[in-house]
Jmol script that loads the backbone (N, CA, C; Angstrom):
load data "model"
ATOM      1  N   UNK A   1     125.050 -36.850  95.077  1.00  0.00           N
ATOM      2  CA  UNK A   1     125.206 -38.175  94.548  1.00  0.00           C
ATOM      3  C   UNK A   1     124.149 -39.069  95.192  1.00  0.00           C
ATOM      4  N   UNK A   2     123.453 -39.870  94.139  1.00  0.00           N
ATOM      5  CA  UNK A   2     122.360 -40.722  95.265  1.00  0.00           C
ATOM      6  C   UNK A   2     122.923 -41.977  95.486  1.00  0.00           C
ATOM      7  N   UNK A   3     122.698 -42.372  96.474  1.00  0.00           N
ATOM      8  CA  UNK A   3     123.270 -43.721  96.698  1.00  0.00           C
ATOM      9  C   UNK A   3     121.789 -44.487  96.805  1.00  0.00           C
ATOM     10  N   UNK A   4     122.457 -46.190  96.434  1.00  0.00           N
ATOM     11  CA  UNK A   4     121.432 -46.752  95.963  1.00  0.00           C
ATOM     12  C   UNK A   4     120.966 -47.972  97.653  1.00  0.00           C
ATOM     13  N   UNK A   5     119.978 -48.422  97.573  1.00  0.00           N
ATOM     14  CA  UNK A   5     119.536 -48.940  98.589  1.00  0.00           C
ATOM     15  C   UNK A   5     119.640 -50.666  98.466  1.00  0.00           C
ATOM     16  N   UNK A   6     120.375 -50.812  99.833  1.00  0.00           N
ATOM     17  CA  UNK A   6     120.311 -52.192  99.775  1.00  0.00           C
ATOM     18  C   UNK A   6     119.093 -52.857  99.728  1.00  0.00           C
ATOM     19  N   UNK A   7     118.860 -54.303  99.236  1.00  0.00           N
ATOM     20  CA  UNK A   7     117.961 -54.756  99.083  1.00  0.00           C
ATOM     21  C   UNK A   7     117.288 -54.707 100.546  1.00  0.00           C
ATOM     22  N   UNK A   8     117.871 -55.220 101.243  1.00  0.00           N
ATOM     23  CA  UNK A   8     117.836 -55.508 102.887  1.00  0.00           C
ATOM     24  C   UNK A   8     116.492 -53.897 103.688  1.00  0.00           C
ATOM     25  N   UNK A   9     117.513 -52.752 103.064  1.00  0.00           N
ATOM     26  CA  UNK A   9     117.037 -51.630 103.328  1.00  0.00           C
ATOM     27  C   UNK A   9     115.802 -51.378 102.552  1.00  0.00           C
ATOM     28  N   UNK A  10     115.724 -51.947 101.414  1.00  0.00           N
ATOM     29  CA  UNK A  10     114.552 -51.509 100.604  1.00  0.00           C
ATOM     30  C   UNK A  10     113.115 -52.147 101.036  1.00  0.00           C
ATOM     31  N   UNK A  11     113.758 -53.398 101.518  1.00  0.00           N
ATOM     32  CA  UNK A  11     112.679 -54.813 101.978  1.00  0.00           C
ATOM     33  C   UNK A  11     112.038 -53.632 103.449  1.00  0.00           C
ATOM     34  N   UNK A  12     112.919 -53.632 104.139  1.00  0.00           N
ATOM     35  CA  UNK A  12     112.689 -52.523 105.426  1.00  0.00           C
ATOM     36  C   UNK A  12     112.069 -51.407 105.220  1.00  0.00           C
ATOM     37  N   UNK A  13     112.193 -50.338 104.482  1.00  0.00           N
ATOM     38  CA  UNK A  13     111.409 -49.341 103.774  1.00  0.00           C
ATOM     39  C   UNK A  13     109.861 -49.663 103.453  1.00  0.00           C
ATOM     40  N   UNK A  14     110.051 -50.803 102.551  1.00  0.00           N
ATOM     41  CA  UNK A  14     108.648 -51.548 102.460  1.00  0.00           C
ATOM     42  C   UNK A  14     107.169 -51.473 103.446  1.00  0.00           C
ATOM     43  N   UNK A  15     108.435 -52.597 104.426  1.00  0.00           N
ATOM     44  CA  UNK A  15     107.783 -52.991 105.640  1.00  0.00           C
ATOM     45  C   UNK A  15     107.302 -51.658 105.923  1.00  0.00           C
ATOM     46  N   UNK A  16     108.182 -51.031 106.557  1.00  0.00           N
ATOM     47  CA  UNK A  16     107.610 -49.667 106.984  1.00  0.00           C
ATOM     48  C   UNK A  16     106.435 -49.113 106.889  1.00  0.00           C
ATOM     49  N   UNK A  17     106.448 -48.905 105.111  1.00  0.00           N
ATOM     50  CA  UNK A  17     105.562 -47.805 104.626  1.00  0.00           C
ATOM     51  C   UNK A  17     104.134 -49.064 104.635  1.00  0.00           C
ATOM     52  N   UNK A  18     104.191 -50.117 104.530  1.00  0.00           N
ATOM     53  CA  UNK A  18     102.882 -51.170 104.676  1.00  0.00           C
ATOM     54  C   UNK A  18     102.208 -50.664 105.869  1.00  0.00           C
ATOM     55  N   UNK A  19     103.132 -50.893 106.760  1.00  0.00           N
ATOM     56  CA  UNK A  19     102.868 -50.604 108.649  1.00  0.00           C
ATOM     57  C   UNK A  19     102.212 -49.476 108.395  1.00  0.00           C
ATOM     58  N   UNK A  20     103.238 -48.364 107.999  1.00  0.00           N
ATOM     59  CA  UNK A  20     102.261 -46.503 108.141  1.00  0.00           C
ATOM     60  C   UNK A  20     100.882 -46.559 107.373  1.00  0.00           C
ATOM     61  N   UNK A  21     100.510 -47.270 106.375  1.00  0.00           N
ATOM     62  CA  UNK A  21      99.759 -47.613 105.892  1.00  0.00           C
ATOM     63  C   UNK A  21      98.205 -47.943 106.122  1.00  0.00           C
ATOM     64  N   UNK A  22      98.589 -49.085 106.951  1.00  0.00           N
ATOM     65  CA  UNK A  22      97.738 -50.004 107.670  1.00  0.00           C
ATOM     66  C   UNK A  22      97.942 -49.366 108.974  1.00  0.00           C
ATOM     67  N   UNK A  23      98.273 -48.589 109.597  1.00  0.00           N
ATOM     68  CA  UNK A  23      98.319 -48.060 110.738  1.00  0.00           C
ATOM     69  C   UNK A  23      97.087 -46.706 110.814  1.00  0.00           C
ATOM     70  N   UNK A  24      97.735 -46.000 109.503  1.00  0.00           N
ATOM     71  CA  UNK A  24      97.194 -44.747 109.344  1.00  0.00           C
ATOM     72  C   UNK A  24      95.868 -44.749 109.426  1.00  0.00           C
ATOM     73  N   UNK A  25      94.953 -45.677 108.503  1.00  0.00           N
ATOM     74  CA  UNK A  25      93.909 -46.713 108.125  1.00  0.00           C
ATOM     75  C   UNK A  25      93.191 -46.460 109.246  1.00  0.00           C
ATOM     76  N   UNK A  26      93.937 -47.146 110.431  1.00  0.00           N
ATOM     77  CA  UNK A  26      93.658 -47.538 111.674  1.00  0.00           C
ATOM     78  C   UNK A  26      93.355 -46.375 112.474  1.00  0.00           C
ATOM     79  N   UNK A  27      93.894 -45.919 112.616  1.00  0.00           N
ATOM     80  CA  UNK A  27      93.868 -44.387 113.295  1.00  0.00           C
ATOM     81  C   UNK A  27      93.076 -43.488 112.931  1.00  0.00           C
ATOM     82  N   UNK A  28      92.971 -43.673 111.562  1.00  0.00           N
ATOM     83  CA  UNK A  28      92.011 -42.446 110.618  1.00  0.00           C
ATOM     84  C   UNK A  28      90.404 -43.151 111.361  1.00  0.00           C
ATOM     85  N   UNK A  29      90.609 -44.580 111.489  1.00  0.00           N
ATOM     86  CA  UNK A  29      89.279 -44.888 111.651  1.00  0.00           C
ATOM     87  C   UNK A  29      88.333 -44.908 113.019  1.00  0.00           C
ATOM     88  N   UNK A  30      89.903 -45.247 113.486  1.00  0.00           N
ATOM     89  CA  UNK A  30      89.290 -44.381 115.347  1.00  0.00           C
ATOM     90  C   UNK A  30      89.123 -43.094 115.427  1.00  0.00           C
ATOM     91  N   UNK A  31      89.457 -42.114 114.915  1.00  0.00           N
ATOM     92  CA  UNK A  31      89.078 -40.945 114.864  1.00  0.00           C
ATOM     93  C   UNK A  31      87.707 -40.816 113.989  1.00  0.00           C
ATOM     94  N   UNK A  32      87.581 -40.924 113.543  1.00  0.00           N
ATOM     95  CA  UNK A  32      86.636 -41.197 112.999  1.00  0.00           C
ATOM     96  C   UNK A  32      85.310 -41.624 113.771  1.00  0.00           C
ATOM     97  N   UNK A  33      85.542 -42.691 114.540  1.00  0.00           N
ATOM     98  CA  UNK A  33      84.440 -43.438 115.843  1.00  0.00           C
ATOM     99  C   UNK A  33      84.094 -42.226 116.797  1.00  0.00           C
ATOM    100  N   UNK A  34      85.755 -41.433 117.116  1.00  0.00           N
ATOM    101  CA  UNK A  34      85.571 -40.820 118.185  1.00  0.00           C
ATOM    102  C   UNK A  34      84.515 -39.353 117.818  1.00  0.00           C
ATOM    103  N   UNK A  35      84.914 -38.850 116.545  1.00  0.00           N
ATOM    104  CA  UNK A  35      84.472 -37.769 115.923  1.00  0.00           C
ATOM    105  C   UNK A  35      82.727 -38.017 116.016  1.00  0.00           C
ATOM    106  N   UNK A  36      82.068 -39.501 115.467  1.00  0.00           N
ATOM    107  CA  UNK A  36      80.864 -39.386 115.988  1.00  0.00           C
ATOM    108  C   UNK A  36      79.924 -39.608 117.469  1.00  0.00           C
ATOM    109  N   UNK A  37      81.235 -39.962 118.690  1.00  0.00           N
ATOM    110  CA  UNK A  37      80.943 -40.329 119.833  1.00  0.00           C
ATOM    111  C   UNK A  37      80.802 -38.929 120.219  1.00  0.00           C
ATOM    112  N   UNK A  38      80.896 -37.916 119.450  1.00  0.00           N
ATOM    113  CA  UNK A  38      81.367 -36.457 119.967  1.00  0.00           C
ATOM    114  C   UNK A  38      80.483 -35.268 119.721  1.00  0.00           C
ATOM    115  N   UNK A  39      80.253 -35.973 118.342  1.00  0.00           N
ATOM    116  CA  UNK A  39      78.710 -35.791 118.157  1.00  0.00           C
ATOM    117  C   UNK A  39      77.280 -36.038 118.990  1.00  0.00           C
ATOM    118  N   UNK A  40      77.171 -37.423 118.954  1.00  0.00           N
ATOM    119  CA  UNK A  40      76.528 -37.926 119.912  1.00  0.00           C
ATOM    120  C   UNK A  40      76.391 -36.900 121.041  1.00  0.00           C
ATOM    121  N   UNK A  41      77.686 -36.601 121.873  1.00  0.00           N
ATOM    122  CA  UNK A  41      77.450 -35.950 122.881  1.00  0.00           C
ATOM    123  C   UNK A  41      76.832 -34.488 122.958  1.00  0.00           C
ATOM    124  N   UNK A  42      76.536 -33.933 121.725  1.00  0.00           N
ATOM    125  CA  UNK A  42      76.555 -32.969 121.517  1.00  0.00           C
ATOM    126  C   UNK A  42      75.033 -32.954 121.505  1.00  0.00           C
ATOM    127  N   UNK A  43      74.358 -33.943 121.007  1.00  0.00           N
ATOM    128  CA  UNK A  43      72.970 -34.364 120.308  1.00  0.00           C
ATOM    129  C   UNK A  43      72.457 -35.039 122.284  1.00  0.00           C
ATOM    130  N   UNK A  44      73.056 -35.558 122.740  1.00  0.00           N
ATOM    131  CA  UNK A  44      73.189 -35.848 124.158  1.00  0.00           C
ATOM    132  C   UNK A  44      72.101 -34.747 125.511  1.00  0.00           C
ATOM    133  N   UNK A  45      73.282 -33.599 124.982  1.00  0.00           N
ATOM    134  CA  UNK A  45      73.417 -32.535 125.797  1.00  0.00           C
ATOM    135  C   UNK A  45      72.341 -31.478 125.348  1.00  0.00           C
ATOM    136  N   UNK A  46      71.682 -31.039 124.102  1.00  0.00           N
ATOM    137  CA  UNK A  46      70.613 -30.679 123.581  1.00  0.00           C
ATOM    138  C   UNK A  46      69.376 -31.551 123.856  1.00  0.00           C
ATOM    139  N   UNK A  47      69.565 -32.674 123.971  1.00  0.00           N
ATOM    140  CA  UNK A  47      68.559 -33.563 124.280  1.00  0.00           C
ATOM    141  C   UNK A  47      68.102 -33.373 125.628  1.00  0.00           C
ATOM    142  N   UNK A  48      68.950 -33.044 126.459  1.00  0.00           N
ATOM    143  CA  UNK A  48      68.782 -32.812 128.190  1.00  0.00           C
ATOM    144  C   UNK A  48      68.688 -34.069 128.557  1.00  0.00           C
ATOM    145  N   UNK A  49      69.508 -34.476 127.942  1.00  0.00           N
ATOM    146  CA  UNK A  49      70.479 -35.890 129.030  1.00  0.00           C
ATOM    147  C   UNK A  49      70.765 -35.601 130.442  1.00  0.00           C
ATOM    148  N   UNK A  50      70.929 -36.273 130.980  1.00  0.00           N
ATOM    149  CA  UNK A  50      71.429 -36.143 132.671  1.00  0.00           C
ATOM    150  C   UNK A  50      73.046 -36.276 132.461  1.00  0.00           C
ATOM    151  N   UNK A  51      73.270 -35.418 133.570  1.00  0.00           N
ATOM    152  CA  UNK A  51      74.711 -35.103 133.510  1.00  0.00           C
ATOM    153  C   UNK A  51      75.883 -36.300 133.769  1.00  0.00           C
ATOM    154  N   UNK A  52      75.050 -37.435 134.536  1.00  0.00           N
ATOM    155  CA  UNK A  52      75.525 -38.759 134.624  1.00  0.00           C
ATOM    156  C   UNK A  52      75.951 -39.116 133.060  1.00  0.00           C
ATOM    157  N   UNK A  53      75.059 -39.542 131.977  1.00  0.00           N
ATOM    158  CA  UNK A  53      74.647 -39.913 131.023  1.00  0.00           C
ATOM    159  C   UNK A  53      75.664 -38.944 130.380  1.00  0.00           C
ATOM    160  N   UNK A  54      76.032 -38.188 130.167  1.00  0.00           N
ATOM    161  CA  UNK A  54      77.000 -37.227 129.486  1.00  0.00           C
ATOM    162  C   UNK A  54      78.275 -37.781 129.830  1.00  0.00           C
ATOM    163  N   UNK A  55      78.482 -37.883 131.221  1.00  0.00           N
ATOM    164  CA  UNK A  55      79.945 -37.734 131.875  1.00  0.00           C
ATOM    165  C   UNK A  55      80.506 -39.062 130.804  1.00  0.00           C
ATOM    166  N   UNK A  56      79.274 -40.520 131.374  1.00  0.00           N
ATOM    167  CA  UNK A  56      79.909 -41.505 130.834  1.00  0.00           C
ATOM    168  C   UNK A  56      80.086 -41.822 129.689  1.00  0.00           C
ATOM    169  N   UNK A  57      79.471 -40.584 128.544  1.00  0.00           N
ATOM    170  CA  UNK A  57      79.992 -41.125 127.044  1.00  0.00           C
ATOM    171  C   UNK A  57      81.310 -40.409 126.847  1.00  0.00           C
ATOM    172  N   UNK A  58      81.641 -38.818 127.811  1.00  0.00           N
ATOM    173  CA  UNK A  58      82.920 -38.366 127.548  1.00  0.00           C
ATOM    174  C   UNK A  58      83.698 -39.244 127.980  1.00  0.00           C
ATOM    175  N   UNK A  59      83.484 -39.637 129.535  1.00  0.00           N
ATOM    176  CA  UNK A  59      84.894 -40.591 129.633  1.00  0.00           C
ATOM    177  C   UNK A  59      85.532 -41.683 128.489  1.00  0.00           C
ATOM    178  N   UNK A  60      83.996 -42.168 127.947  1.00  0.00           N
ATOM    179  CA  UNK A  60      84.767 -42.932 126.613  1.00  0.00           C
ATOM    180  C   UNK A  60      85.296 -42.797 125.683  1.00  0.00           C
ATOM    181  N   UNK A  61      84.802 -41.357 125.197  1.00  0.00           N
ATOM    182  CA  UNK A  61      85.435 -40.826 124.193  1.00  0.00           C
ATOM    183  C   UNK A  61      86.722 -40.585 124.439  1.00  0.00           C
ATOM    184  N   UNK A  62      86.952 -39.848 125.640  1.00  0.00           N
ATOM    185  CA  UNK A  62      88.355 -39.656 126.102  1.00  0.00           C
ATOM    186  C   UNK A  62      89.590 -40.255 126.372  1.00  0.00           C
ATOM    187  N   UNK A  63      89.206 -41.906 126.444  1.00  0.00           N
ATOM    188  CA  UNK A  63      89.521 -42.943 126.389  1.00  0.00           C
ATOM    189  C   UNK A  63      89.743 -43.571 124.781  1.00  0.00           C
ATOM    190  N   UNK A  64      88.713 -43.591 124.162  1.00  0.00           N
ATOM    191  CA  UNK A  64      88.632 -44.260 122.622  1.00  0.00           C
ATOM    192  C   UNK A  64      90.027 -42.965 122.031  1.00  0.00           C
ATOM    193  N   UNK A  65      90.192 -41.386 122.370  1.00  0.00           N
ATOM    194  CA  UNK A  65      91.483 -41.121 121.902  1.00  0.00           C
ATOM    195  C   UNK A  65      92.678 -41.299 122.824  1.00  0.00           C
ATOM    196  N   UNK A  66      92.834 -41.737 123.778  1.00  0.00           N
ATOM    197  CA  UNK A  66      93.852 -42.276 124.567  1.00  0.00           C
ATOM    198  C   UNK A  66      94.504 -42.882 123.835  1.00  0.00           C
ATOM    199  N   UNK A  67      93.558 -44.321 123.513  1.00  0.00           N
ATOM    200  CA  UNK A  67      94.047 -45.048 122.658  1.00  0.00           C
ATOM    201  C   UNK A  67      94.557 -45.039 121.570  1.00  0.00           C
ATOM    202  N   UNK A  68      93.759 -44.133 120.721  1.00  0.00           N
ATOM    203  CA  UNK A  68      94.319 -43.410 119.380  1.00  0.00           C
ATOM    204  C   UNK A  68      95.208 -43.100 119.686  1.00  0.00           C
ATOM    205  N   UNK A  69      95.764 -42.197 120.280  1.00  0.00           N
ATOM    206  CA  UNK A  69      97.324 -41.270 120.797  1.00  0.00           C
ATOM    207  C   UNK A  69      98.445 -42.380 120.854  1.00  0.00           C
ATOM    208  N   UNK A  70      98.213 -43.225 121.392  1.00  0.00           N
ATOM    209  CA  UNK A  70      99.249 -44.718 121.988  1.00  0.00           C
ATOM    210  C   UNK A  70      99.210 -45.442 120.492  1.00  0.00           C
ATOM    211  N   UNK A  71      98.168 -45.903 119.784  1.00  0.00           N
ATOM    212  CA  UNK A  71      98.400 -46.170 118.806  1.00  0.00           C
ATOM    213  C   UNK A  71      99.236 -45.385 117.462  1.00  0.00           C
ATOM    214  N   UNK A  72      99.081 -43.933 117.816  1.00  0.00           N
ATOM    215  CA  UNK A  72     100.009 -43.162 116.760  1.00  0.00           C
ATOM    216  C   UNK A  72     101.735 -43.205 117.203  1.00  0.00           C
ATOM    217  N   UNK A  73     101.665 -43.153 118.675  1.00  0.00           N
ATOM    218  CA  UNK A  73     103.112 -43.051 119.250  1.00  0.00           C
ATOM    219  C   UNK A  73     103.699 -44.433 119.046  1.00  0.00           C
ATOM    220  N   UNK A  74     102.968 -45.698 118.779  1.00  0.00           N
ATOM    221  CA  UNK A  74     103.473 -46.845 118.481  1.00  0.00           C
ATOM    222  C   UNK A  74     104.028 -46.955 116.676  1.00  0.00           C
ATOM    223  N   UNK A  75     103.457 -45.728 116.190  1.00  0.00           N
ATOM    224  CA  UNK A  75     104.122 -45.783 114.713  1.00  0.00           C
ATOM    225  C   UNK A  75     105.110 -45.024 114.881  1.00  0.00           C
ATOM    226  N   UNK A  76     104.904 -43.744 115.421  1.00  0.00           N
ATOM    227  CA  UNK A  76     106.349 -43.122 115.909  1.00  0.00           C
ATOM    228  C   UNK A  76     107.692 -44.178 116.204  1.00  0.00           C
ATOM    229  N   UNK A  77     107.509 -44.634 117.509  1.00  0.00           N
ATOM    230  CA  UNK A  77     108.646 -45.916 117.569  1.00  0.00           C
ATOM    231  C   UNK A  77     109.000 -46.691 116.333  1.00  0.00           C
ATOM    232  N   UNK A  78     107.897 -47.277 115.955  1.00  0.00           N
ATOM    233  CA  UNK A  78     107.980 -48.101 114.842  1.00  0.00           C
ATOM    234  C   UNK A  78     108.766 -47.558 113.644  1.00  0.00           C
ATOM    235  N   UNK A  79     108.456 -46.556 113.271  1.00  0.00           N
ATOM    236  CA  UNK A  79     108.958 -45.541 111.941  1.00  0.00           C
ATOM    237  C   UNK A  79     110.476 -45.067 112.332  1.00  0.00           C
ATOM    238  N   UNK A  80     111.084 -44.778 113.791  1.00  0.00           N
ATOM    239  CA  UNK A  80     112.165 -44.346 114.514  1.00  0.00           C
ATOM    240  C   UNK A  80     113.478 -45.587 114.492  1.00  0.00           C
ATOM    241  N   UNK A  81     112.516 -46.734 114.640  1.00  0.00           N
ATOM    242  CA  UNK A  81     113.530 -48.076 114.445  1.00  0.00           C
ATOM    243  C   UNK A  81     113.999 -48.456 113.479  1.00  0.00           C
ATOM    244  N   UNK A  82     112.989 -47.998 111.851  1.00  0.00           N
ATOM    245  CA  UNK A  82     112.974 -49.087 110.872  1.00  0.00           C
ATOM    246  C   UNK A  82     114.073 -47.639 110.556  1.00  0.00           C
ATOM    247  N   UNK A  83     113.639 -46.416 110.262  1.00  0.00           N
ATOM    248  CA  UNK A  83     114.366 -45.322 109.461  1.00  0.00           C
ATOM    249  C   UNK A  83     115.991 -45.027 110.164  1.00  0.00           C
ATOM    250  N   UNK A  84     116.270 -45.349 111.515  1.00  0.00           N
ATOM    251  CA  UNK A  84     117.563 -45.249 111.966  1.00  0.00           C
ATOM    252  C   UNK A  84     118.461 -45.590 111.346  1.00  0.00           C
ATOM    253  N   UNK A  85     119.393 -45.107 110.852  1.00  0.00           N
ATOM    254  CA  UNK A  85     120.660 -45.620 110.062  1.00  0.00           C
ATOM    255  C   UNK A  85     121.644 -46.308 111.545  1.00  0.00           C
ATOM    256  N   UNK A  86     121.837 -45.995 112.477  1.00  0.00           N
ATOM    257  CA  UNK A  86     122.701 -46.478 113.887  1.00  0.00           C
ATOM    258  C   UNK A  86     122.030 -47.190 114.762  1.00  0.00           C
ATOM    259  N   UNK A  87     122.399 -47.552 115.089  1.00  0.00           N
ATOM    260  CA  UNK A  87     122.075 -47.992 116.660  1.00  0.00           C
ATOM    261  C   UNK A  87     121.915 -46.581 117.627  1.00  0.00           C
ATOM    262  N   UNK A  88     122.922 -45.659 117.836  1.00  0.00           N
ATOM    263  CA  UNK A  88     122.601 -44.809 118.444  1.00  0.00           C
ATOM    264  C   UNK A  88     121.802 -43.906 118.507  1.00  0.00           C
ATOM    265  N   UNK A  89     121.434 -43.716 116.396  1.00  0.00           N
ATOM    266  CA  UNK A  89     120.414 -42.868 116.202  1.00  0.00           C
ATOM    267  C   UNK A  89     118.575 -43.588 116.664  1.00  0.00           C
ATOM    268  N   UNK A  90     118.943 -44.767 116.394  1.00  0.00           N
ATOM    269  CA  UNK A  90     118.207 -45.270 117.222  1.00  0.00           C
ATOM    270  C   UNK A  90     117.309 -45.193 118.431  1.00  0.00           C
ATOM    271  N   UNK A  91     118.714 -45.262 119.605  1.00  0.00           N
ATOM    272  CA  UNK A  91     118.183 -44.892 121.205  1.00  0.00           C
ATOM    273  C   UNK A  91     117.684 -43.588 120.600  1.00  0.00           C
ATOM    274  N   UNK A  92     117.999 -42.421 119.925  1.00  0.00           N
ATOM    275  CA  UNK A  92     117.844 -41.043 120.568  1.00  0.00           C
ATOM    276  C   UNK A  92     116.496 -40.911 120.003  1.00  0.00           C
ATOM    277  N   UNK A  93     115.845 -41.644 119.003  1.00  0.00           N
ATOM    278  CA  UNK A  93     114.746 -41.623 118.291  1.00  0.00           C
ATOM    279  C   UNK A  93     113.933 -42.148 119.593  1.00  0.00           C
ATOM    280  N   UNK A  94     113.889 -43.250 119.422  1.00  0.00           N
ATOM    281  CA  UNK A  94     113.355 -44.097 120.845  1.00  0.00           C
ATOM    282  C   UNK A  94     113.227 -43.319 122.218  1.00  0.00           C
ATOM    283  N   UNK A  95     114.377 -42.781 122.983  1.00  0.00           N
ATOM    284  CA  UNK A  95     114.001 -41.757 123.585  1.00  0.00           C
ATOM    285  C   UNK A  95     113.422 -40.623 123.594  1.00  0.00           C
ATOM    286  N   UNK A  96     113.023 -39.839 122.137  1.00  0.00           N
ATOM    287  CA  UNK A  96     112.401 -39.114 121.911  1.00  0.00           C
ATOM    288  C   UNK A  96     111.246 -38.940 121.953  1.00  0.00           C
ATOM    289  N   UNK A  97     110.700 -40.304 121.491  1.00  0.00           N
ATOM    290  CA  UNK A  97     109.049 -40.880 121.135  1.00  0.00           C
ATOM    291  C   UNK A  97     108.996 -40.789 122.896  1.00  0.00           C
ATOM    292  N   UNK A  98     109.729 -41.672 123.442  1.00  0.00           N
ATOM    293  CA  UNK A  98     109.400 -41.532 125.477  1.00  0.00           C
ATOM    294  C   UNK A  98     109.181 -40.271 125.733  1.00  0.00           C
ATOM    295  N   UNK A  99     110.108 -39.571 125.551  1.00  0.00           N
ATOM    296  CA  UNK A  99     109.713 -38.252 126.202  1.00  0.00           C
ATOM    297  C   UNK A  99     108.283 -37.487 125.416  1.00  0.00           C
ATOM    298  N   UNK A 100     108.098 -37.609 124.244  1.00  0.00           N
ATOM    299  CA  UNK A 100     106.306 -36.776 123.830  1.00  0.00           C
ATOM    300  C   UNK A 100     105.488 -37.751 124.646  1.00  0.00           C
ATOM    301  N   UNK A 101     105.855 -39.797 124.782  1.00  0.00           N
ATOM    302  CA  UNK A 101     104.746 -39.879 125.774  1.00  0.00           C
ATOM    303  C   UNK A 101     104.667 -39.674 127.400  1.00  0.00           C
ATOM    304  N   UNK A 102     105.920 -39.260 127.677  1.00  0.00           N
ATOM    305  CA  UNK A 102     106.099 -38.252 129.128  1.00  0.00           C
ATOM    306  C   UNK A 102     105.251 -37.135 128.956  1.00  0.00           C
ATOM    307  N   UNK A 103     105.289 -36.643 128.339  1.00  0.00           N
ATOM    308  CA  UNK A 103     104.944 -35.238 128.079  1.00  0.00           C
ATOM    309  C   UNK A 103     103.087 -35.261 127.533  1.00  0.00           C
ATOM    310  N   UNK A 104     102.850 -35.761 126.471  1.00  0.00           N
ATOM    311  CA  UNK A 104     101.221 -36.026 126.319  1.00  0.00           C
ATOM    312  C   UNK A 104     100.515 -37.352 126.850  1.00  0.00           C
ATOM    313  N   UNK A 105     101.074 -38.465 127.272  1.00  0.00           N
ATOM    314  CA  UNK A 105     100.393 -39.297 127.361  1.00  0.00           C
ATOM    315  C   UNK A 105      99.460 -39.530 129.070  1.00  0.00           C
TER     316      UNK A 105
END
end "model"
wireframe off; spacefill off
backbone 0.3
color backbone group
């Protein structure tokens, strides 16, 4: 049987899928930055760059996906809050997203 969606819920759904949206966007496009910072390094290291000169474009890169990562785990939360039907399902969502950034971040 389908049940039908409150307006309230539908408005929320919305929101949501705008956010994953404009998030995804976002993410696709830092990866994207990072994918040619990676390059670079590659074009870097054939070039016979100094190993200084290498280190400091990885650290950025490594950094520019840090950020990416934190920015995807912030849709995680985000997507965990709006889709919870409880409060409780809630926390366990919420705690879940904590523990992958225990675990990868």
């Amino acid at each position: 049987m389908a049940t039908k969606k409150v307006p309230s819920q539908a408005k929320a759904t919305a929101a949501v899928s705008d956010y994953r949206a404009d998030h995804q966007k976002d993410v696709l496009n830092r990866l994207r930055r990072i994918e040619g910072q990676v390059r670079g390094l590659v074009e870097m290291i054939n070039n016979g760059r100094s190993c200084e000169e290498v280190a400091l474009q990885m650290s950025a890169a490594r950094k520019a996906m840090d950020k990416t990562f934190y920015r995807m785990m912030t849709c995680s939360v985000m997507e965990a809050v709006y889709d919870s039907k409880s409060e409780a399902q809630t926390r366990l969502e919420v705690e879940r997203s904590a523990r992958l950034l225990e675990k990868f971040g």
